[in-house]
C-alpha positions as CSV (number, residue, x, y, z in Angstrom):
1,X,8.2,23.7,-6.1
2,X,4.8,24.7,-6.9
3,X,3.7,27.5,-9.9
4,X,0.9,28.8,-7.2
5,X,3.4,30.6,-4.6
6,X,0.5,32.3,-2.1
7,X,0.3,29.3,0.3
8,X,1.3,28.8,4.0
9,X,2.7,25.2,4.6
10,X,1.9,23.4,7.6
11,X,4.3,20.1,8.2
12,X,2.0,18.4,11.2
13,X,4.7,15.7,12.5
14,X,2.4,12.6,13.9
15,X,4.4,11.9,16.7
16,X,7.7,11.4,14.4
17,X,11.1,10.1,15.9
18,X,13.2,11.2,13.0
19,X,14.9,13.5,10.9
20,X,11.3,15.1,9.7
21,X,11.7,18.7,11.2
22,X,15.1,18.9,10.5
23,X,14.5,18.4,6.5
24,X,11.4,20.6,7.1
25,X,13.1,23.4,8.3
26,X,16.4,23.2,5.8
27,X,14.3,25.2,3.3
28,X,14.8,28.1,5.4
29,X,11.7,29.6,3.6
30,X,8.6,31.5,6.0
31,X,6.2,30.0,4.5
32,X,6.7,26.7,6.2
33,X,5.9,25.9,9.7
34,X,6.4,22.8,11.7
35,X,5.0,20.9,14.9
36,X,5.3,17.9,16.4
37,X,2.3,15.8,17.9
38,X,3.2,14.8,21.1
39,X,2.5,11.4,20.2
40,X,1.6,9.1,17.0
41,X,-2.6,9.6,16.1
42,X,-2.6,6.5,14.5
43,X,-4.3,8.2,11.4
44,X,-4.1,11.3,9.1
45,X,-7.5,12.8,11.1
46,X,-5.8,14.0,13.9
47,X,-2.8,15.4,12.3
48,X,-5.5,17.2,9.9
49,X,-7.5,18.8,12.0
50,X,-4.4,20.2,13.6
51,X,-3.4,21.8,10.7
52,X,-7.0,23.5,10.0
53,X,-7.1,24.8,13.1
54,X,-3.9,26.4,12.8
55,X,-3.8,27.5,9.7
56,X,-5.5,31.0,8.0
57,X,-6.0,30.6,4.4
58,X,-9.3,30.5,2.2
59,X,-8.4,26.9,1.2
60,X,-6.7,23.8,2.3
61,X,-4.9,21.0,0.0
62,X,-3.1,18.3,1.6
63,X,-0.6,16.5,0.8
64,X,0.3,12.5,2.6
65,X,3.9,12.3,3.3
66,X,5.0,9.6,0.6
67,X,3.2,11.4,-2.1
68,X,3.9,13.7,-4.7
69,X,2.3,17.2,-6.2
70,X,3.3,17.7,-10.0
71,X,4.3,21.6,-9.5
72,X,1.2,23.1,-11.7
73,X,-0.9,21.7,-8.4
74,X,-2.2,23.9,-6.5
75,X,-2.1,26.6,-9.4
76,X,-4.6,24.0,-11.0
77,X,-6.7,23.1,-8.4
78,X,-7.2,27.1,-7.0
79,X,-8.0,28.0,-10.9
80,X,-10.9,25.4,-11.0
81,X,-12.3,25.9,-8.0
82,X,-13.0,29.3,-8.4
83,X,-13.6,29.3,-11.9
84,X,-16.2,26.5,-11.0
85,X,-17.5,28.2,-7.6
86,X,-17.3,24.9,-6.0
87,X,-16.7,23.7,-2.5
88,X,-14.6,21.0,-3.4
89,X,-11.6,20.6,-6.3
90,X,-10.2,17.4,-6.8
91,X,-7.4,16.7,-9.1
92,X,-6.5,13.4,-11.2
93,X,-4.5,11.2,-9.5
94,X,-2.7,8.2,-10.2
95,X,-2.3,5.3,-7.2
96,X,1.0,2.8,-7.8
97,X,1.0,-0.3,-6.4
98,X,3.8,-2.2,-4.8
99,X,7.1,-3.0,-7.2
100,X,6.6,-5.4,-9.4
101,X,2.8,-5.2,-9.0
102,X,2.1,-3.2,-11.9
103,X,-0.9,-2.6,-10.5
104,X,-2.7,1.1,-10.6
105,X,-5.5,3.2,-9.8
106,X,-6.8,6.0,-10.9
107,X,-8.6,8.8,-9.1
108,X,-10.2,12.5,-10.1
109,X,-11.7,10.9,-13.2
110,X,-15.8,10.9,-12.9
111,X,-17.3,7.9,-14.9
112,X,-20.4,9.7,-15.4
113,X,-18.9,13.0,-16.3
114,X,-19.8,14.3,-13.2
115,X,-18.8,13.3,-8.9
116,X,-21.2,10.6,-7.9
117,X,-21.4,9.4,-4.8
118,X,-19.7,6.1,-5.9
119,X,-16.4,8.6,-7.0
120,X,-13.8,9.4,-4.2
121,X,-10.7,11.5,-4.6
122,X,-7.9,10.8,-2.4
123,X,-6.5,13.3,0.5
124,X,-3.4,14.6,-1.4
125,X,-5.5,15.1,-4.4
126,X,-8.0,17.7,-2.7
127,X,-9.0,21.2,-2.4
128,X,-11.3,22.6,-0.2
129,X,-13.1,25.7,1.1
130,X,-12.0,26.5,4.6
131,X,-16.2,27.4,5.4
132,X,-17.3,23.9,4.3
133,X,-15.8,22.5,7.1
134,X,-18.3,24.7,9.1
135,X,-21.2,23.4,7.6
136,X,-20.1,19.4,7.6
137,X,-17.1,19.2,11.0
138,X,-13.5,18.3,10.7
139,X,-12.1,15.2,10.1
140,X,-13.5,11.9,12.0
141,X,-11.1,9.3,13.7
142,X,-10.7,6.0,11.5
143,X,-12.1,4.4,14.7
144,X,-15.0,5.5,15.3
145,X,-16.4,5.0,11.8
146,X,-17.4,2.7,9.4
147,X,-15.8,4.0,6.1
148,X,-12.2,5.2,5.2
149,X,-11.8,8.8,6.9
150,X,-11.6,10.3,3.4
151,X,-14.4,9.2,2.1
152,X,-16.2,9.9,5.6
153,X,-15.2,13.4,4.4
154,X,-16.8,13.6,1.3
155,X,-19.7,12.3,1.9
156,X,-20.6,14.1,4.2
157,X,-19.5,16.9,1.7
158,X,-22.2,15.7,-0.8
159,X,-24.9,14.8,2.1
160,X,-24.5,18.7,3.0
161,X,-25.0,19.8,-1.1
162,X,-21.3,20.5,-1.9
163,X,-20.2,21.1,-5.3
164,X,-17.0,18.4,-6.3
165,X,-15.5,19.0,-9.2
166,X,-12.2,17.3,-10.8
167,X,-9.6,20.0,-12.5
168,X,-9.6,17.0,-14.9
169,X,-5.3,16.9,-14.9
170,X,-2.8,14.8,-13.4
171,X,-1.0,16.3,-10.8
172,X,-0.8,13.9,-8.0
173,X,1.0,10.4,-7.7
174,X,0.5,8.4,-4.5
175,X,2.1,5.8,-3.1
176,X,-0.3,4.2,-0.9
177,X,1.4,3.0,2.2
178,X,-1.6,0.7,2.7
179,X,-1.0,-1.1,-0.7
180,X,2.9,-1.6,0.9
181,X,3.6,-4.1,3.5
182,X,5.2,-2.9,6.6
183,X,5.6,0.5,4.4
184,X,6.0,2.2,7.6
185,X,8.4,-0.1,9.6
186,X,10.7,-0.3,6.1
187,X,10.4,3.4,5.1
188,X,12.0,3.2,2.0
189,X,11.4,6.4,-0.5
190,X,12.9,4.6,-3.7
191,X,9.7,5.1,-5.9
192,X,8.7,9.0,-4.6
193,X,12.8,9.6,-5.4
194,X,12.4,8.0,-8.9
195,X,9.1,9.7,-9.5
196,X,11.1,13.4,-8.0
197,X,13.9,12.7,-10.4
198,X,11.3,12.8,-13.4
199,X,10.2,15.9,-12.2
200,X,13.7,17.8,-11.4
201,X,14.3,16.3,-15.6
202,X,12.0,19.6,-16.3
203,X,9.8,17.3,-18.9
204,X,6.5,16.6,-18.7
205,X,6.3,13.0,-18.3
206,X,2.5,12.8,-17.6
207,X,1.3,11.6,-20.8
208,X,3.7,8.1,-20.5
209,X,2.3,7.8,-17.0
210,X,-1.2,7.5,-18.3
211,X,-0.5,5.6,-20.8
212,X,0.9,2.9,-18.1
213,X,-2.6,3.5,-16.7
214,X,-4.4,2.7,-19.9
215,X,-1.7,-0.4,-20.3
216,X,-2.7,-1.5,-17.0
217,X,-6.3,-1.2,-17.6
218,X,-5.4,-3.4,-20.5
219,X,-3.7,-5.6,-19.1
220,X,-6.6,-6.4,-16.0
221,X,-4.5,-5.5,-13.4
222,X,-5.9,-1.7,-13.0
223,X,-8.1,-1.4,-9.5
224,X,-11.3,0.3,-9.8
225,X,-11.0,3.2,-7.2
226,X,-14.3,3.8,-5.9
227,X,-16.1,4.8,-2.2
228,X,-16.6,1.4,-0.5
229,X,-19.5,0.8,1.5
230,X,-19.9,1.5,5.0
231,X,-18.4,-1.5,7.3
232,X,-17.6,-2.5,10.4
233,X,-16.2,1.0,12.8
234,X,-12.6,0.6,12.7
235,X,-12.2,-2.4,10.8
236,X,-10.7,-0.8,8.0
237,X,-8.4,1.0,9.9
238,X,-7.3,-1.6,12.3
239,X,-6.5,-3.5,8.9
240,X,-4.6,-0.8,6.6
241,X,-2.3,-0.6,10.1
242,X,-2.1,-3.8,10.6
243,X,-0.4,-4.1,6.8
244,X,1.6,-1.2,6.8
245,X,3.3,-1.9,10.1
246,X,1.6,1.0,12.7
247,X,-1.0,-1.9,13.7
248,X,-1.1,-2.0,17.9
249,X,-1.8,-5.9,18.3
250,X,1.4,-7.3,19.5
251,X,2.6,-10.7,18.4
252,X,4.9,-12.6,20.4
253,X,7.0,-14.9,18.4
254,X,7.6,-18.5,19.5
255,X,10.7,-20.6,20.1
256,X,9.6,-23.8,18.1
257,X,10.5,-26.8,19.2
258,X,9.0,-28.9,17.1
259,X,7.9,-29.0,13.4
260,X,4.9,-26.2,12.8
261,X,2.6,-26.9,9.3
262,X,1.3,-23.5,8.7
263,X,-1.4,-22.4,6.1
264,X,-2.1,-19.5,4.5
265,X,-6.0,-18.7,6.0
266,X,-4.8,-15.8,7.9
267,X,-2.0,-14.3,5.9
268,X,-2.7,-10.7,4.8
269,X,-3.1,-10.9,0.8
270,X,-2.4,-6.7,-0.3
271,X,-1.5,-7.0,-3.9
272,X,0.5,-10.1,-2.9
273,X,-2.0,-12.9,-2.7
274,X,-5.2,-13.8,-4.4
275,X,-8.5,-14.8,-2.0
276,X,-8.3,-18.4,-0.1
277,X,-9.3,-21.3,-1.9
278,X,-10.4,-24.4,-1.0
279,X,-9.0,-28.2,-2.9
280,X,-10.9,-31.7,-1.6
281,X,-7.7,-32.9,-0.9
282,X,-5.0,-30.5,0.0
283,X,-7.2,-28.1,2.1
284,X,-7.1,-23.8,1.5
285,X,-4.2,-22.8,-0.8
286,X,-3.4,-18.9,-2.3
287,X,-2.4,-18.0,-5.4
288,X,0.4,-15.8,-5.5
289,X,-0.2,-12.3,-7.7
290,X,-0.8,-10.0,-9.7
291,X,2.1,-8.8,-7.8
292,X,5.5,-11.3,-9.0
293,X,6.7,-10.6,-4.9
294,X,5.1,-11.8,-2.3
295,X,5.3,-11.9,1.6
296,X,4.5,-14.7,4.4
297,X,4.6,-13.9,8.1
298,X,4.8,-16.4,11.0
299,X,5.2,-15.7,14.4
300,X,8.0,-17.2,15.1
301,X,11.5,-16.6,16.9
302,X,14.4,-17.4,14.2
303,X,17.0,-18.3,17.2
304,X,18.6,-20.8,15.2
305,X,18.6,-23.0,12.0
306,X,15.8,-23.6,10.5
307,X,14.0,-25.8,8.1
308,X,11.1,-25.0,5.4
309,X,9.6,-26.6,3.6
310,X,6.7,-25.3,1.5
311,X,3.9,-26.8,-0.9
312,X,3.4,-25.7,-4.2
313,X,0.1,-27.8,-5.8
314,X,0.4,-25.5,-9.1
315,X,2.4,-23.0,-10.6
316,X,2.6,-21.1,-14.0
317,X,6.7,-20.7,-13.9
318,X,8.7,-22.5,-16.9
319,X,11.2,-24.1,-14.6
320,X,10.5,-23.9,-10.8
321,X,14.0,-24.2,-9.3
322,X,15.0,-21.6,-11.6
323,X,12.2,-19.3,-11.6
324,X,11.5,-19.2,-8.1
325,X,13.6,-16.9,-5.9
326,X,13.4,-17.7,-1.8
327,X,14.0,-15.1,0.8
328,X,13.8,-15.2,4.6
329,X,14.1,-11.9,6.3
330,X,15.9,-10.5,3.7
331,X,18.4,-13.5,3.0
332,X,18.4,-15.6,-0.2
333,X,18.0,-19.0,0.5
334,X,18.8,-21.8,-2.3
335,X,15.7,-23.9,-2.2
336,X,15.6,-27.5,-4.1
337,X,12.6,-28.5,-5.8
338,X,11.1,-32.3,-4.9
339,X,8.1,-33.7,-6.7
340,X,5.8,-35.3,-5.1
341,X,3.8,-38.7,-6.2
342,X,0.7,-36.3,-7.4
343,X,2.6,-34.2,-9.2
344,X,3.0,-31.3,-7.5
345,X,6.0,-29.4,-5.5
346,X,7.6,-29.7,-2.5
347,X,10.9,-26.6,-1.6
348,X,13.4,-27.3,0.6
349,X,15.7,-25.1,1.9
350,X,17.6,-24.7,5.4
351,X,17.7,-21.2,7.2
352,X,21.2,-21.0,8.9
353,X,21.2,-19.7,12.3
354,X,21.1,-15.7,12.6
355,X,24.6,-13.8,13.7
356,X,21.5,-11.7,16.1
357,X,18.6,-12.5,17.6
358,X,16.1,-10.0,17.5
359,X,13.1,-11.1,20.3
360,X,10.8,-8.6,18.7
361,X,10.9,-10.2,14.6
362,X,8.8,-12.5,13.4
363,X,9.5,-14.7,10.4
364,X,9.3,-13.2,6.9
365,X,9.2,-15.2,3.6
366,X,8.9,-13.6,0.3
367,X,8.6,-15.9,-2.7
368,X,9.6,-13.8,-6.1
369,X,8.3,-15.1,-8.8
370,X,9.6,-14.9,-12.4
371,X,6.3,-13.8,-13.6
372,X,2.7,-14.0,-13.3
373,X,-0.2,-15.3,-15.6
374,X,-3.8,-15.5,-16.4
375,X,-5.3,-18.7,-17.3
376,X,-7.6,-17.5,-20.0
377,X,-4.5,-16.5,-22.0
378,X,-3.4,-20.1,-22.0
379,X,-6.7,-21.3,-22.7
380,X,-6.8,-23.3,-19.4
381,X,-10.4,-21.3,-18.2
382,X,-12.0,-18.1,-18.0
383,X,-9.9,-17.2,-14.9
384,X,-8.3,-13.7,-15.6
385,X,-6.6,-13.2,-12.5
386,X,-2.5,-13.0,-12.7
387,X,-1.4,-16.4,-11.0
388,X,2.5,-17.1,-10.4
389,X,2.3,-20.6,-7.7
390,X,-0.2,-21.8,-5.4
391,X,1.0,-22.4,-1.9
392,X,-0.5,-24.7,0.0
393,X,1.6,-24.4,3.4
394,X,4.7,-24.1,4.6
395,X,6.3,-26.4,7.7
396,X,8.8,-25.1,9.5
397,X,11.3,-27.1,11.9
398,X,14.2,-27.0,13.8
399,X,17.6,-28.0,12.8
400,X,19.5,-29.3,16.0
401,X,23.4,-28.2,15.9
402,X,25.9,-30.6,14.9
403,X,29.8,-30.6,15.7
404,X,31.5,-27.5,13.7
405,X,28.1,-25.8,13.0
């Protein structure tokens, strides 16, 4: 429900196989209209321009589908665009990262008082004239360019001498499905449900969510939101897909027949993982954090028991066996702990064989960690990254049958 009612919403389905026009259409109100692309864009350009062309009003908001307006919104944004006769209105908005992250972002708020071409504002948070487009084009495909289509967007807004300015509230909260592995294969909507629920409560709750903002800040785990620059075309986008699950590389998993060591140089990191490292003697490792959850993937075919065993150099958990939680697609595992002759970790644990074999899943392993730390707190170094273990592989083998398994 938004306070601003003179709006016409456009739902632009990318090519969706569910429920979407269904729930779209149970509002039974006028103002809404929905269409489905014929099939998925791959990005939010496509879907965008759709909309623009086939909508009539003097403005255009939009709003991602797993984020959430606050309902003074549009009400605020209209109000300081014209009271500001600018091209642009962004408002504050706050980016969560995964559970048990508690990482955020913040965007809407200019460091120098003013936008800057190092400022962005993300796509649910913005407002625009419907005649800028004229002067700068429509939305460019994540392909064909070399920075984030958003910020594509607005720079070519300030190349052209747009006016951007921030209503200077909080009235978005995203939940960036690129900061959520496989966000898009899992499709859960537990955190835009919790954050709904604070809404239908009629408070405002605003103030507490920036002060977790400020607390995070605190805390060095805040991310510094700001307009990258310009890369390799595509890359980005190939990547964000790639983590949220829409990526279009297909990856065969393997039957393994043998033990397989695997290390950690190709994994996708998120929020998950810090960067790769490097140790004379154990090779590359990863530090698990800030996040306390984090994911492995390996291409192979789970057909039948399996064995893993993973190394652990260092960790910053009081009790290893205890404080380390082991699961494999899902299933809770009950890993023992071995230590080696240096001193560091070896888990064990044995994946029973599946009741179904799915030909199209991969192996997933997500370590949860009772929590994370920064070395400079225990007065180890100047490190102020959040650590919880540092993995140096993981072996996986098969486990042949035996009578009565």
């Amino acid at each position: 429900m938004q306070t601003f009612s003179d709006f016409e919403l456009l739902v632009v389905g990318d090519g969706c196989t569910d429920d979407s026009e269904q729930v779209a259409m149970s509002f039974g109100d006028a103002r809404i209209r929905w269409v489905n692309l014929p099939s998925n864009s791959g990005g939010q350009a496509v879907p965008n321009n759709w909309g623009i062309a086939n909508s009539t009003g003097e403005y255009i908001a939009y709003l991602g589908h797993d984020d959430i307006w606050f309902p003074t919104h549009l009400e605020s944004l209209v109000a300081t665009i014209q009271r500001a006769d600018a091209d642009i209105a962004g408002a504050v908005a706050i980016l969560y990262g995964p559970p048990g992250s508690d990482v955020l972002g913040m965007t809407g708020v200019f460091a120098g008082g003013e936008y800057s071409k190092r400022d962005m504002l993300v796509p649910s948070s913005v407002l625009h004239k419907r005649s800028l487009l004229a002067k700068i084009g429509l939305w460019a495909e994540g392909p064909a360019i070399s920075l984030p289509v958003d910020v594509d967007l607005e720079k070519r807004a300030a190349d052209a001498g747009a006016k951007i300015v921030s209503t200077g509230e909080l009235t978005v909260f995203k939940f960036n499905a690129a900061w959520r592995r496989n966000a898009y294969l899992k499709r859960s909507a537990a955190e835009q449900e919790e954050l709904l629920a604070k809404i239908r409560a009629g408070g405002d709750f605003r103030q507490a969510e920036l002060i977790g903002v400020v607390r995070s800040f605190l805390a060095g785990k805040f991310v510094r939101v700001e307009a990258p620059n310009p890369g390799v075309p595509g890359a980005l986008a190939r990547h964000n897909a790639r983590y949220k699950g829409t990526g279009n590389e297909v990856v065969s998993p393997v039957v393994l027949e043998q033990p397989k060591r695997f290390y950690l140089d190709d994994q996708l990191a998120g929020f998950e993982w810090h960067g790769l490292e490097h140790h004379e003697k154990w090779g590359t490792f990863r530090w698990s954090g800030p996040s306390r959850r984090s994911t492995l993937e390996f291409p192979v075919l789970r057909d039948s028991a399996l064995s893993i065993r993973m190394h652990v150099p260092w960790h910053f958990q009081r009790n290893l066996s205890q404080d380390v939680e082991l699961l494999v697609n899902g299933e809770r595992l009950r890993p023992s702990v071995e230590t080696t002759e240096e001193g560091t970790a070896i888990f064990q644990a044995l994946l029973p064989p599946p009741l179904a074999v799915s030909p199209e899943q991969c192996l997933e392993c997500t370590i949860h960690v009772a929590r994370t730390m920064q070395p400079i707190d225990l007065g180890l170094s100047e490190d102020q990254r959040w650590l919880g273990i540092a993995v140096n592989w993981v072996e996986l083998s098969p486990v042949e049958a035996t009578d009565g398994h």
